[in-house]
N, C-alpha and C positions, 0 to 999 in steps of 0.2 A: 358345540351342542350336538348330542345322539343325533342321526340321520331320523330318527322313530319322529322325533321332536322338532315340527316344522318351528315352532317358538318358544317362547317359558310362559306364555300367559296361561295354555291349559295347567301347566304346573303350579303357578303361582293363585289363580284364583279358587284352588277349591280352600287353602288358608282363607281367604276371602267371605268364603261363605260359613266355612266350618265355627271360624273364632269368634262372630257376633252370636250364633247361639249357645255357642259355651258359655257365654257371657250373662247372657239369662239364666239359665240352666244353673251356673253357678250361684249368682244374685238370687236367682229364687231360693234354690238349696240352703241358701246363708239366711234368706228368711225365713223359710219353714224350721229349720233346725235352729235359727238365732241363741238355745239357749245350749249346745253345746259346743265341746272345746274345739269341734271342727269348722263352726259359723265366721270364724276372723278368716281363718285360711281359703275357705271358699269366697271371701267377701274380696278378699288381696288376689285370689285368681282369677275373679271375675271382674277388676280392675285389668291385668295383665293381660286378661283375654283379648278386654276391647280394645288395651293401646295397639296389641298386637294384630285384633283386625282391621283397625283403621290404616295400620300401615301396609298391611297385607291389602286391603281394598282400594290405598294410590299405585301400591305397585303392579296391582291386574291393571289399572289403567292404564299406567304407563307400558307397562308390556303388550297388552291390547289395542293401544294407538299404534306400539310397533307392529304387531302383529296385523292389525289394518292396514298400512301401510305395504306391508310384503306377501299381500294374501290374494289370493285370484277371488273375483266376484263380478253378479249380475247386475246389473240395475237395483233390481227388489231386494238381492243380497246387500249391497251396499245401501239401502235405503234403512233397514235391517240392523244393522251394524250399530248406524248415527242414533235409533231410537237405544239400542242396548246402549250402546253408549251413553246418552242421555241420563237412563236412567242408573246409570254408573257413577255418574256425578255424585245425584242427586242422594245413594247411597252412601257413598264416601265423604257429604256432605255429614248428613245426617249422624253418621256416625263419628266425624269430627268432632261435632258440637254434643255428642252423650262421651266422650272421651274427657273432653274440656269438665262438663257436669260430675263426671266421675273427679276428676283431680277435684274440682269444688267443693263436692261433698265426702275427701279424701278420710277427712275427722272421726265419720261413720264407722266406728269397728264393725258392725255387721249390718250387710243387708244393703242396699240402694236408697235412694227416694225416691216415691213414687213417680215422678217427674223423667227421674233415669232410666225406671224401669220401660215407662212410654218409649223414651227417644230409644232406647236400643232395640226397644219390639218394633218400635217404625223403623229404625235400620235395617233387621230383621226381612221384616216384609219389603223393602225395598232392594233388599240384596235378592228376594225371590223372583221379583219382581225382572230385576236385570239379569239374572240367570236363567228365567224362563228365556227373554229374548237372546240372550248366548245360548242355549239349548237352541233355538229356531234358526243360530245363525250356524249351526251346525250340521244338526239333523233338516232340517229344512231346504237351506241354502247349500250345504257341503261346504262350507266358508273351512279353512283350516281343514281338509281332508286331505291326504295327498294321494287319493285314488278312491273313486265310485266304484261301485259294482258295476258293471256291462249288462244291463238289463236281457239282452240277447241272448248276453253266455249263461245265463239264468233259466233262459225259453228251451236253449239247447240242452239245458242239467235236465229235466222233465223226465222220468220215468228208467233216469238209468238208474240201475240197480249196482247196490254196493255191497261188497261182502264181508261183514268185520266178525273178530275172532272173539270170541268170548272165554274167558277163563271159566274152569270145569266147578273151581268154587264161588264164581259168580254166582249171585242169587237171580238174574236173568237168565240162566243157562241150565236151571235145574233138570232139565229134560237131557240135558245130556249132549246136543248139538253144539256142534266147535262153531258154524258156521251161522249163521241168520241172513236171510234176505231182509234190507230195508229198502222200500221204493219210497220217493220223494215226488 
């Protein structure tokens, strides 16, 4: 694995989040447009979406228990984690059973049933749902960082002055100066 790359779950769950809304996106497209020759293909992509984000939503899991497993954390971070976690199931759940509804309602050349359309919008929102608490298990906690900023070396950066060169057909450099003072 990249040194950049403490794990694969950062890589694996944005397929996680991305493919349940393509899935609507598509299903809806299929319904709105139902009556031309693009509504089957959108209907059959938005079938493939969701088998492919359900599978993409065990695999964040799976890579995200490994990655709990090998991850430095605090109490509240690790408290953090079990609720993200939680609701990671409960996504992966969810969208299980609108994958199962898709094959069901396979017959359908264009468009979902109303029924489908629900369980992947509650996928949906529950994939936000667990992603907002992986966002807090990140930015929050630094769960999965392999380096903070040094708040101090931040206090010490205060008012030094940098010098950066600007090109002469830069449209920030219209005046004519190579140089510019930026204080921070």
């Amino acid at each position: 694995m990249p040194e950049i790359l403490p794990n694969w779950h950062p890589a694996v769950v944005h397929f996680a989040v991305a493919l349940p809304l393509l899935t609507f996106l598509f299903f809806m497209a299929a319904s709105v447009r139902h009556k031309t020759g693009w509504a089957p293909a959108l209907t059959t992509a938005a079938r493939w979406s969701l088998c492919l984000g359900t599978v993409a939503a065990l695999a964040a899991i799976l890579t995200g228990q490994r990655a709990m497993t090998t991850s430095a954390m605090d109490l509240a971070g690790h408290e953090n984690v079990h609720i993200h976690l939680t609701w990671a199931y409960r996504a992966a759940a969810v969208l299980a059973i609108a994958s199962l509804g898709a094959w069901l309602d396979r017959k359908r050349a264009v468009g979902a049933h109303p029924l489908l359309l629900l369980c992947v919008a509650g996928g949906m929102g529950l994939v936000a749902i667990t992603g907002w608490y992986g966002a807090e298990n990140v930015y929050r906690h630094g769960i999965g960082v392999r380096r903070l900023p040094d708040p101090a070396a931040l206090d010490d950066h205060q008012g030094h002055a940098h010098h950066h060169h600007h090109d002469h057909d830069d449209p920030a450099s219209q005046n004519g100066d190579t140089e510019t003072d930026h204080r921070h």
